[in-house]
C-alpha positions as CSV (number, residue, x, y, z in Angstrom):
1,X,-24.6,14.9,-3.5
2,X,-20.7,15.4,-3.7
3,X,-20.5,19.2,-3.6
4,X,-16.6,19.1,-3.1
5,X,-16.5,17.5,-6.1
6,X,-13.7,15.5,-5.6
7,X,-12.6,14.0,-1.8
8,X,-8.7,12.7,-0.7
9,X,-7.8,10.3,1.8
10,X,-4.2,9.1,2.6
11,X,-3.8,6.6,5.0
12,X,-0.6,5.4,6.3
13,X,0.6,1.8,6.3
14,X,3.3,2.9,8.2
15,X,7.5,2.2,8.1
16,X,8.2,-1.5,7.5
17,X,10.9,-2.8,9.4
18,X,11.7,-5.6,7.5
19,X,12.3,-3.6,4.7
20,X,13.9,-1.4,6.7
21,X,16.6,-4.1,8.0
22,X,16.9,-5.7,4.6
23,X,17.9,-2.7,3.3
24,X,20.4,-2.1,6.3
25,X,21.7,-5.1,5.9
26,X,22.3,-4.4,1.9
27,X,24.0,-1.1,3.2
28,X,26.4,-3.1,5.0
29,X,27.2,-5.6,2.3
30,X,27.6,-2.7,-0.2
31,X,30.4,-1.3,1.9
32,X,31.6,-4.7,2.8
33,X,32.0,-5.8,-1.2
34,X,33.5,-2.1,-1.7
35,X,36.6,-3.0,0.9
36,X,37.0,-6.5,-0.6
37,X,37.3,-5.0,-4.1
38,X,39.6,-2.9,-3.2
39,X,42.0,-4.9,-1.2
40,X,41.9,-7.8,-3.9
41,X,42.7,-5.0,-6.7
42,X,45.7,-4.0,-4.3
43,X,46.9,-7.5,-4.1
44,X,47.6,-8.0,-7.4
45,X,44.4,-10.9,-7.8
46,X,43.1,-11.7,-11.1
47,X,40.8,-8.7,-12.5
48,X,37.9,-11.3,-13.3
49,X,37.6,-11.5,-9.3
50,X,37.7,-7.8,-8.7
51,X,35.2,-7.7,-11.5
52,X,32.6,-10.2,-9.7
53,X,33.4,-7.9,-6.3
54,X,32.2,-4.5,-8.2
55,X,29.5,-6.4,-10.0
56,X,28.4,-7.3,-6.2
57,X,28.8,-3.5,-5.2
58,X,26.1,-2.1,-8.0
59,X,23.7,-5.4,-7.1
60,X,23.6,-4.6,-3.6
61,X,23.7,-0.8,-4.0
62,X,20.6,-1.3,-6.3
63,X,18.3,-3.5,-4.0
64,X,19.2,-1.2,-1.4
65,X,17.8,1.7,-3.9
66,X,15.1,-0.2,-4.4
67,X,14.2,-1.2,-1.3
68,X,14.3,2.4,0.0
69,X,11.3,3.3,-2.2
70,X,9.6,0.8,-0.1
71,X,10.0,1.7,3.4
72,X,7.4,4.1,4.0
73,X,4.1,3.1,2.0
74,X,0.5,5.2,1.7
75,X,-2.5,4.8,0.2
76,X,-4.8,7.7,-1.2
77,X,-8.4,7.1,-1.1
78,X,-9.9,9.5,-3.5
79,X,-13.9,10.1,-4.5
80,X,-14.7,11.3,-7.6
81,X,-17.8,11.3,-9.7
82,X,-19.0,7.9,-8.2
83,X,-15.9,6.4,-8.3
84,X,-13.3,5.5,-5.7
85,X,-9.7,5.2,-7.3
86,X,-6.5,4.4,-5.2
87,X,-2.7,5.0,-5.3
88,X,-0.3,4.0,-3.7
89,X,2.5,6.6,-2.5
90,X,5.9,5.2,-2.2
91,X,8.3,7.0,0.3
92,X,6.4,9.9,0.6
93,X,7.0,10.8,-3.2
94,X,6.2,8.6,-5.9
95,X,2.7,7.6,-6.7
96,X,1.5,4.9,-8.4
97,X,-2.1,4.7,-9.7
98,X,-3.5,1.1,-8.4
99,X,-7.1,0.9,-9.7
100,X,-10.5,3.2,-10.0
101,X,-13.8,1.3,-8.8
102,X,-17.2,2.2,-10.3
103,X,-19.3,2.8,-7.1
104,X,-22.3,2.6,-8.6
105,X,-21.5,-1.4,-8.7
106,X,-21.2,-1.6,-5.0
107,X,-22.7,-4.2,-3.1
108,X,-21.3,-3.2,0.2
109,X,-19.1,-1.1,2.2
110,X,-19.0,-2.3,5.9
111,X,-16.3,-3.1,8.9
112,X,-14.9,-6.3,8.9
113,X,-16.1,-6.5,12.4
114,X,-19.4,-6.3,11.0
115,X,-19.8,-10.5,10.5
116,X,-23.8,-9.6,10.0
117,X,-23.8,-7.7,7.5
118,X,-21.1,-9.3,5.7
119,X,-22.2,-13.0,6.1
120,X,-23.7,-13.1,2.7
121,X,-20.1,-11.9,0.9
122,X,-17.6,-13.4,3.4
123,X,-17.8,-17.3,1.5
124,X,-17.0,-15.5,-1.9
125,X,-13.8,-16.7,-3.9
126,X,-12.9,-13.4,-5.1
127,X,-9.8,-11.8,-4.9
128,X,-8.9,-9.4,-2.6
129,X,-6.7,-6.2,-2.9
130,X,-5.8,-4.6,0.3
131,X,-5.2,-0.9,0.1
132,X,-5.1,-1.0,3.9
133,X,-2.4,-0.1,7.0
134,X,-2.1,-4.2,7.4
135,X,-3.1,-4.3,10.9
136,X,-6.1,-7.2,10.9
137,X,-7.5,-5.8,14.1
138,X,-7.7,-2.4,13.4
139,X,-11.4,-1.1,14.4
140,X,-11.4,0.6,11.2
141,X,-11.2,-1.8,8.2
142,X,-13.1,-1.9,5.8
143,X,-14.7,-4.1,3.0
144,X,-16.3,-2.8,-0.1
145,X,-17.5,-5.8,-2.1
146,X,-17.7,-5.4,-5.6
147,X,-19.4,-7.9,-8.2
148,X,-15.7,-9.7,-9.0
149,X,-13.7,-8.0,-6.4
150,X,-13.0,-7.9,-2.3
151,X,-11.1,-4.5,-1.5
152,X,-9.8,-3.8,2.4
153,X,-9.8,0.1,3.0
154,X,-8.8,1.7,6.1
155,X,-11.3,4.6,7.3
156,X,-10.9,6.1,10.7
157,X,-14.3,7.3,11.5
158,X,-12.5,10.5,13.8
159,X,-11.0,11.7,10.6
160,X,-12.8,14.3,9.2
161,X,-12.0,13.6,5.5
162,X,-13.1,10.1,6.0
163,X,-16.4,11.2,7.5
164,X,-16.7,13.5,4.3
165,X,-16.3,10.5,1.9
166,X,-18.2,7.9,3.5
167,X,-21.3,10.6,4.1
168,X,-20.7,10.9,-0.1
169,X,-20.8,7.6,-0.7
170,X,-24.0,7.3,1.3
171,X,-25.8,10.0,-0.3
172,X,-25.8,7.7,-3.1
173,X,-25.8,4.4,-1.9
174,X,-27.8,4.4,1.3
175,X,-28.4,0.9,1.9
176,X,-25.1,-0.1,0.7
177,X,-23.0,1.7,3.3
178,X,-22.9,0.0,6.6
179,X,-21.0,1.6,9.3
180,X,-22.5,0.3,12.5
């Protein structure tokens, strides 16, 4: 049984570098429009163009907020009462609940190396949400099968907190939990 009564994961996805160089690249055009504005104010130009320059400014100043939130995402894998529910933490601080999963409906929780034991779930048409790092051959993703879901987890076997949760979900779903 779970005596911890409630176990947290957080796996890293890592810093995307797309993101990363969109937002760069935002950066630059924010400072870019800024000089523009202000040398077509000095000239004595019409103020509807200086207008369309600042309106430029706050758009790209904005996406490059925005996009900041997104450089560095996590998920947090947390056990509790039979239930695994997921967040997602943007940038290190904001977290945003993405779903709880009633484990008492699992059908299986196996690698996706593991073509054997998934073979009977692999030709569903369900949809799939990946709270995984993104990397397709990692030796440590996961598929938990639910009745109308597919959902890609990564769980590192050497971590201990994984080892904690995937020991609790076994306790109460032994034949469901594959991990060879």
């Amino acid at each position: 049984m779970l005596e911890e009564g409630c176990i947290e994961v957080v796996v890293s996805r890592g810093k995307s570098v797309s993101v990363s160089i969109v937002r760069v690249l935002c950066i630059v055009l924010t400072v870019c429009f800024f000089f523009l504005a202000t040398m077509v104010a000095g000239s004595g130009a019409s103020f509807g163009i200086t207008l369309v320059f600042v309106a430029l400014i706050f758009v790209m100043a904005f996406l490059a907020w925005f996009l900041g939130r997104y450089t560095y995402v996590d998920y947090e894998y947390a056990l509790v009462d039979r239930e695994l529910r997921v967040a997602k933490i943007l940038n290190k601080e904001n977290r945003k609940h993405m779903g709880t999963y009633d484990l008492n409906k699992m059908e299986i929780l196996a690698k996706s190396t593991n073509k054997d034991a998934l073979h009977d779930f692999s030709h569903r048409q369900v949809p799939t949400l990946d709270y995984s790092n993104h990397h397709k051959d990692d030796p440590n993703l996961f598929e938990l099968y639910l009745p109308d879901t597919r959902i890609l987890l990564t769980l590192d076997p050497e971590n201990p907190e994984v080892e904690k949760l995937v020991r609790s979900i076994r306790t109460f779903a032994p034949r469901k939990v594959v991990m060879d």
